[in-house]
N, C-alpha and C positions, 0 to 999 in steps of 0.2 A: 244206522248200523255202523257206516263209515266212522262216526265221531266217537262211538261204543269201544271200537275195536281199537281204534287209536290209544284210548286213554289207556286199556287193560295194556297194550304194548309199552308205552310210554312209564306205565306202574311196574312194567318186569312182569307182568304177568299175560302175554300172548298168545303163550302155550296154547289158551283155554279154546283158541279158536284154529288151532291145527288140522281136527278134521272138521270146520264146518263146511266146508263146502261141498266135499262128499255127504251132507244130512241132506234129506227131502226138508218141503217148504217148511212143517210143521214140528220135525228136529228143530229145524232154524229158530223158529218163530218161540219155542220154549227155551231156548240155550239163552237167547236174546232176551227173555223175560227172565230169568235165574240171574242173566250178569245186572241186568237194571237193580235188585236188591244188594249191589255190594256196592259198600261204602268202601272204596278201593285207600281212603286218606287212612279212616279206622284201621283196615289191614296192615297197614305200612306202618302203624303208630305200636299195633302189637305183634308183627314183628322184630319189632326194635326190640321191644320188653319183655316179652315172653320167649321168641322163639329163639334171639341173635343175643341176648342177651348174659351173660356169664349165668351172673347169678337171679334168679326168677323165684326165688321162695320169699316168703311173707319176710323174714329176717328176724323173727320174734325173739325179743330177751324174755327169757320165761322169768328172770329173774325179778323183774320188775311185774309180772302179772299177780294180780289177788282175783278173789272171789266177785263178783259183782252181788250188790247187794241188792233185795228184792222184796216185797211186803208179803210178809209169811200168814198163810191161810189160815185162822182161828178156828176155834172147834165149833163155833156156832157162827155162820156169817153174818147175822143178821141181829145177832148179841154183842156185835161189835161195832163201837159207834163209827171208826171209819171205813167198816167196808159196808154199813148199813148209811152212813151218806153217799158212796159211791155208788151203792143201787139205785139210790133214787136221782142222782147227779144220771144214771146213766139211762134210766126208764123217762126221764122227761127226752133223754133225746133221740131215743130210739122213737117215742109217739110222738116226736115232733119231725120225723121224717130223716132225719141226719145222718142214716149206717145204712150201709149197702153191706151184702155177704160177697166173698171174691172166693174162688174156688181155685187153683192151678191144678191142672187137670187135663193136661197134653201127655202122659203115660200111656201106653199097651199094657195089656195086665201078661207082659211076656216071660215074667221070674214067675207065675203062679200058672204057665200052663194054661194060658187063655188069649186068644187070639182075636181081639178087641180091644176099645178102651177102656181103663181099669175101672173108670166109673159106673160100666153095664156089669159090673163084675158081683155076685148074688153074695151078700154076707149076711143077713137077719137069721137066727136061725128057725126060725118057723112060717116066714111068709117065704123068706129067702127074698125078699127086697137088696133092689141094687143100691149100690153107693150112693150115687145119685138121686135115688127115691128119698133115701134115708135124709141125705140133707136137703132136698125139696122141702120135705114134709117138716123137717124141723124149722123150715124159714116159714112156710104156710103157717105153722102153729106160732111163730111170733108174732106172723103179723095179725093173727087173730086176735091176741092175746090184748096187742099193745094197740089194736086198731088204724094199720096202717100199712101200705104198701112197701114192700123191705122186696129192691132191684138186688137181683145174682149176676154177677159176673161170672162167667165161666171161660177159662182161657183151656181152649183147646189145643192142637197144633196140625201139620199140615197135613201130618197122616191119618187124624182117627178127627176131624174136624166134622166131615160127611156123614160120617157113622153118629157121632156123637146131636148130634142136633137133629139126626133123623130118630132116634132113639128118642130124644125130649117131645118130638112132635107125635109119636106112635102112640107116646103114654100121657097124651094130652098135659102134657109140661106139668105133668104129676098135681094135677090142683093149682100152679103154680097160675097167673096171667101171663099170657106168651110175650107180653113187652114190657115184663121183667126179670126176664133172663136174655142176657146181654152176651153172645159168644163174641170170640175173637181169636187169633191164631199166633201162638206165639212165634215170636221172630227166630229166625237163619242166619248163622253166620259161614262162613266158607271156609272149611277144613283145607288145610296147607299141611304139606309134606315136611321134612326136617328141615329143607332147605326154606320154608318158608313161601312154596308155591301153592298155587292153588291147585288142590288134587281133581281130576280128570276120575268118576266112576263110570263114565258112556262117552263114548261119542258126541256123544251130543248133553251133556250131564256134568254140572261140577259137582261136587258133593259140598251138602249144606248139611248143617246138623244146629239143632236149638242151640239157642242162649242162653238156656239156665235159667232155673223160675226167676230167678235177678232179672230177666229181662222181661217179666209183668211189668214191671214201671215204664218203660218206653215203650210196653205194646200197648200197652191201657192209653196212653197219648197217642200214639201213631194210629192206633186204628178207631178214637173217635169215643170209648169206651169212657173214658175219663171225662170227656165235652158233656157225655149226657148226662152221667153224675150230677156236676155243677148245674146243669142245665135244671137237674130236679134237688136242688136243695141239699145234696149229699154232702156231707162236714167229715167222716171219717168210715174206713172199710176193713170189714171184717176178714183177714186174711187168713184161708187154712187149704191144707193138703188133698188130694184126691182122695188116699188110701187109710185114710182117720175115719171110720166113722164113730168114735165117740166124743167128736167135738163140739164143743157147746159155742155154735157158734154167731148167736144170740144173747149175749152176756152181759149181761145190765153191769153187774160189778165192774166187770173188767173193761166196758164203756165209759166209767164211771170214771175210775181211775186214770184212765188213758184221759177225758177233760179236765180231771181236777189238777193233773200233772201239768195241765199246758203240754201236754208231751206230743212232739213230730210221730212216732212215732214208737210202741208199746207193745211188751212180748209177755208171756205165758213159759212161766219155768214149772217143769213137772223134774222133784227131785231124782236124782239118780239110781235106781234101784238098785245097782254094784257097781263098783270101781271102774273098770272098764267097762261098761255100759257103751252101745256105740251109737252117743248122743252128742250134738255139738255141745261146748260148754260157755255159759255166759260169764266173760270175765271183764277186769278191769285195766286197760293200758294205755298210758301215757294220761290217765283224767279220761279217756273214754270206755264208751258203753262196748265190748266187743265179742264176738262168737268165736270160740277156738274148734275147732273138727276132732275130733277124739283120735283120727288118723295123726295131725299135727301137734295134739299134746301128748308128751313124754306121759310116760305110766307113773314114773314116779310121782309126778303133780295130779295124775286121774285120782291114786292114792293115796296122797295124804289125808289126815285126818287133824283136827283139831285140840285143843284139851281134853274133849269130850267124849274123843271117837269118834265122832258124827267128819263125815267127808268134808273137806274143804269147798272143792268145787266138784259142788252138789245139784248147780243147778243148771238143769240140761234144757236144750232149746230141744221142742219139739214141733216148730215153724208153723206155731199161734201167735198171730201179728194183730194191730188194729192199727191202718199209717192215717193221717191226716189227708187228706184231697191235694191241700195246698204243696206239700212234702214230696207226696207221689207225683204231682206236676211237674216241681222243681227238677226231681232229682230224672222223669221223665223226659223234660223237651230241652234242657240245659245243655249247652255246647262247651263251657265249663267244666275244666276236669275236675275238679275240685267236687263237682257237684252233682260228677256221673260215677256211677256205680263201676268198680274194678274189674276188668274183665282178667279168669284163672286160666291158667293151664292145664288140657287135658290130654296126657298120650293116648295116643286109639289105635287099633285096628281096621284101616277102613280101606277097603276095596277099591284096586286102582286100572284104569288103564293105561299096561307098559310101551313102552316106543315100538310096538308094534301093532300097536291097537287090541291087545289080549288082556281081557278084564284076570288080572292076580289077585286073588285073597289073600293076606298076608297072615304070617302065622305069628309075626309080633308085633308091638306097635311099629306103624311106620309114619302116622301123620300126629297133628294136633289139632285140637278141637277147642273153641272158644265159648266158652259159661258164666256168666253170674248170677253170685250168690244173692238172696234177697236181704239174708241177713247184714250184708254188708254195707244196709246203708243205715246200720243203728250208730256206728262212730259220727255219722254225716246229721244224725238226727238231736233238737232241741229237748233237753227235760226227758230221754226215754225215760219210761216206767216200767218194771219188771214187777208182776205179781206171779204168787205160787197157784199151781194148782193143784187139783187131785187128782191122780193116776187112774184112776179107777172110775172117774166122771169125764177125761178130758181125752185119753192116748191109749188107743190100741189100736196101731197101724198092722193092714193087709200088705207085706212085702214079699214073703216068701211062700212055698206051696206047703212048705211041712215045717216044724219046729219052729222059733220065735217069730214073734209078728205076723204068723201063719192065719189065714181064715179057723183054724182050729181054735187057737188061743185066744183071736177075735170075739167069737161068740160064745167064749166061756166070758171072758170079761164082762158082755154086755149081759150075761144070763146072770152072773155077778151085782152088776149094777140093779139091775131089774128087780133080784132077789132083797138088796138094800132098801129098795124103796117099798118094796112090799112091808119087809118088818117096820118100818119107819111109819107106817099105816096099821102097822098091828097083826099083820098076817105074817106068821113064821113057818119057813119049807124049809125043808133040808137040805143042806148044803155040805159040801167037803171042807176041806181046811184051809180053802183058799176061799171062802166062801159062793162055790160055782154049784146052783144046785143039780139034782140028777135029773131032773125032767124039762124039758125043752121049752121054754117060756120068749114072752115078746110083748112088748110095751109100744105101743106106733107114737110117735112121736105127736102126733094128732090127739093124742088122750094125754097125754104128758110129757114134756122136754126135759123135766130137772126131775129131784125128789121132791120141791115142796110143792108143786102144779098135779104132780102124782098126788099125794097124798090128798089134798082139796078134793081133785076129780075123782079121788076113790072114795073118798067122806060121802060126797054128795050122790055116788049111786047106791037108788034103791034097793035093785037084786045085783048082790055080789056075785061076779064069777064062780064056780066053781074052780080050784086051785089042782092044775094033773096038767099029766103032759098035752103038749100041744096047744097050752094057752095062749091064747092071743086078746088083748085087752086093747079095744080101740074105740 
């Protein structure tokens, strides 16, 4: 403890151990495990850059940014000779054991009014299957499909970790085999005040706050998740978001394409639906691959248009990734700045204790918080590949409780998709103008993942459903 306390002194940061001596044994005992997680050299290094430093913004010449360019989805995929050798580029290596699914999924569903992790959170609308289920069952059905054991990584975090894994074990790891879901808890960094200290929320308590999905890459290393990967043959990982569930994330094409590219690492562009859409954007700077935040680009580059009308920069990151093992290693255990992912700045609000030992709420920002992006290691990545996708098969994120990205919108979307693959099988229901029909349908992913696995599996039964509400077809 003696050698502990020295160095945090030694760093300018002593404060942290002000009241311990006033803690009982078992304050002690956790203050003393909180400070063993700070890399006290990293703190020092952004403090220099982020906190002490003038200027701390990216410095973008928007002048020099263009569109990133990307392989536009044809109207038949499979009528098209290159994204019809990218299936089968990509189906030999999904049944040759090669992809794992990675999930980021450290969230509270606390923007929707739910006091949990977002992945318990019910979005189907007629089973009212969680998140979680919904991509269980969609990794179950690939590896039926493709005849092979396809490991999930699931990155939790330190709060909803317990909950979340006790959940997978209640619902018998949904079909899943339970040593192929791999948890892990994403990493803490130590929130510091303007001055650049380490904020005090207890007595005995720093305040830690996550890393930013950016930090999957060093937790996937640190905590062993990556070791087992290699250990079973894993060449590339399928990365996607908690709050999506219309993610195909099983994707022979877009596996395809991610090895025909030789690419470190390969993203999933779903076009812009308007101008300001608040989607990152995939653009082009200095010769590299890079994502701009719709907060950091100007409105008047959101809006431009072309000769044609059609948006410039169109095509919006909705953090569908597939990185390479060897990639995620690098940029994971690398001591390398070069080769480690940037960490942002974020002002917060976080709860402190003042020199009187009286925890204050603050009512503006008064500390910063350290994040990274995952996106940001496409500039650091070989060969990235950018394919299109479709809106309406890949992106309907649960974020808010009411209006856009709402569970509302959610399962009109998937009642949408559903509706799609019905007529595409020959069965036509009524729908609105957005094609969402009026009666409450549900496809399990166990009967079908895409539209062409639907349409087979609907070919080949016997006695068709009955078409009314409340169907469920499984």
């Amino acid at each position: 403890m003696q050698d502990l306390r020295e160095r945090f002194e030694k760093a300018g940061q002593g404060h942290v151990f002000k009241y311990f001596d006033a803690l009982d044994k078992g304050e002690q005992e956790a203050l003393l495990n909180q400070l063993k997680m700070v890399d006290l050299d990293e703190l020092e290094r952004l403090n220099k850059t982020l906190v002490f430093a003038k200027n701390t913004d990216a410095g973008i010449d928007f002048s020099k940014l263009t569109p990133a360019p990307y392989i536009p989805l044809p109207p038949e995929k499979d009528a098209d000779a290159q994204w019809a050798k990218a299936k089968e580029v990509g189906e030999e290596a999904i049944r040759s054991g090669k992809l794992a699914a990675f999930v980021v999924a450290g969230g509270q569903g606390t923007r929707l009014g739910f006091n949990a992790p977002k992945g318990l959170y019910k979005v189907t609308p007629v089973k009212q299957k969680s998140l979680f289920q919904v991509f269980a069952e969609k990794i179950l059905s690939a590896s039926r499909k493709y005849g092979v054991r396809i490991p999930w990584i699931v990155m939790t975090s330190h709060i909803n970790n317990a909950a979340t894994v006790e959940f997978f074990e209640e619902n018998a790891y949904f079909g899943l085999d339970k040593g192929d879901v791999i948890f892990f808890k994403q990493g803490l960094m130590p929130a510091v005040d303007l001055g650049g200290k380490i904020i005090l929320e207890g007595k005995g308590k720093i305040a830690m706050t996550p890393d930013g999905h950016g930090g999957c890459l060093r937790g996937m290393v640190r905590s062993g998740a990556l070791a087992e990967l290699k250990r079973r043959g894993i060449e590339c990982v399928s990365y996607f978001q908690v709050d999506n569930p219309l993610v195909n994330i099983i994707d022979p094409y877009f596996v395809g394409f991610h090895i025909l590219g030789k690419s470190d690492m390969s993203s999933k562009m779903i076009p812009k639906a308007y101008a300001l859409e608040k989607v990152g954007h995939f653009c082009m700077l200095d010769g590299k691959l890079t994502v701009v935040e719709y907060s950091d680009l100007p409105a008047q580059y959101q809006e431009q248009v072309d000769e044609n009308g059609k948006l410039k920069f169109i095509a919006g990151s909705v953090a569908i990734h597939i990185l390479d093992v060897g990639f995620i290693e690098r940029l994971g255990s690398s001591t390398k700045p070069e080769d480690r992912l940037p960490f942002h700045r974020a002002n917060k609000k976080i709860p402190f204790i003042d020199d009187s030992g009286v925890l204050q709420k603050p009512e503006k920002p008064n500390g910063i918080k350290f994040e990274m992006f995952v996106f940001d290691a496409l500039p650091m990545a070989a060969n990235p590949v950018i394919i299109e996708g479709f809106r309406g098969d890949e992106f309907s994120p649960v974020k808010n409780a009411e209006g856009l990205d709402s569970p509302a919108t959610c399962k009109a979307h998937q009642k949408a998709q559903w509706a799609r693959w019905l007529a595409a099988a020959g069965v036509n229901i009524d729908t609105d103008k957005d094609g969402v029909p009026g009666i409450d349908i549900e496809i399990s992913p166990l009967f079908a993942s895409n539209q062409a696995d639907f349409v087979a599996s609907w070919n080949a039964l016997g006695q068709k459903p009955e078409i009314r509400n409340g169907l469920y077809i499984a």
